[in-house]
N, C-alpha and C positions, 0 to 999 in steps of 0.2 A: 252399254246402251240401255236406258230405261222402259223406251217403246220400239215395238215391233217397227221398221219402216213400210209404210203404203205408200199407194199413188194415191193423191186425191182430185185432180183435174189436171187437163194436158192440153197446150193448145199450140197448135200448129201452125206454124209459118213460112210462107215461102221462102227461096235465098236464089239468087244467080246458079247456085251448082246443085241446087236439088230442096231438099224439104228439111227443116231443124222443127226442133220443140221445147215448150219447157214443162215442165211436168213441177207441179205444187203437190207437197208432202203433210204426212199428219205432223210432223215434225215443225218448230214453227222457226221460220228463218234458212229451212234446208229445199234446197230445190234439185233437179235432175234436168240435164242441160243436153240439147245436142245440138250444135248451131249452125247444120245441114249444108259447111264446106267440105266437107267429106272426112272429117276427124270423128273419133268414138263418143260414146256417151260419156258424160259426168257431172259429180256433184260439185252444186256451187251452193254459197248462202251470200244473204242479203248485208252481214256486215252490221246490222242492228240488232237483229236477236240471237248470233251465233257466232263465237269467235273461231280463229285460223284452228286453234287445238282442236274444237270438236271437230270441225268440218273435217279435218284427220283422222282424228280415228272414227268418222264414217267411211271415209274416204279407203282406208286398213281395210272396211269389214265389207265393205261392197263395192265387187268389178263391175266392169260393163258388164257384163250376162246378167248377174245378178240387178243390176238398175232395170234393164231391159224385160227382164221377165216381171220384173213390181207391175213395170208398163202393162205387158200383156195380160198380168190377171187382172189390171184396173180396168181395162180394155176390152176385158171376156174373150182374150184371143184363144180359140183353141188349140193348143199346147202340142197334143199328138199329133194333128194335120198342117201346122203350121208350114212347114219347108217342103210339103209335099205339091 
């Protein structure tokens, strides 16, 4: 991978079973998915500026934890009192 992955805006949505979002990347074509039926976070792209291979090996380099915490530092969530 070239660049570091960030959050760059995240916008949230309602759904019948709770809340999803999509979260836009400095990366161009790669985005960060949660579609808030009750399934984990992950990455998707747009199919124009990013073919199936890369989307894999982002896909290899970052879990969900790892997606979710981009979120929280885009976020400013704080990190130690988070789950408290």
């Amino acid at each position: 991978m070239e660049k570091q992955l960030k959050v760059t805006g995240v916008r949230y949505f309602k759904t019948r079973l709770g809340l999803g979002y999509e979260c836009k990347t400095n990366i161009n074509g790669l985005l960060i998915w949660n579609d808030g039926n009750g399934g984990g976070t992950f990455l998707d792209c747009d199919f124009q500026n990013m073919n199936r291979r890369e989307l894999t090996q982002y896909e290899e380099e970052f879990s969900e934890t790892n997606l979710e915490h981009l979120i929280d530092v885009y976020e400013g969530v704080d990190l130690i009192n988070k789950y408290i």
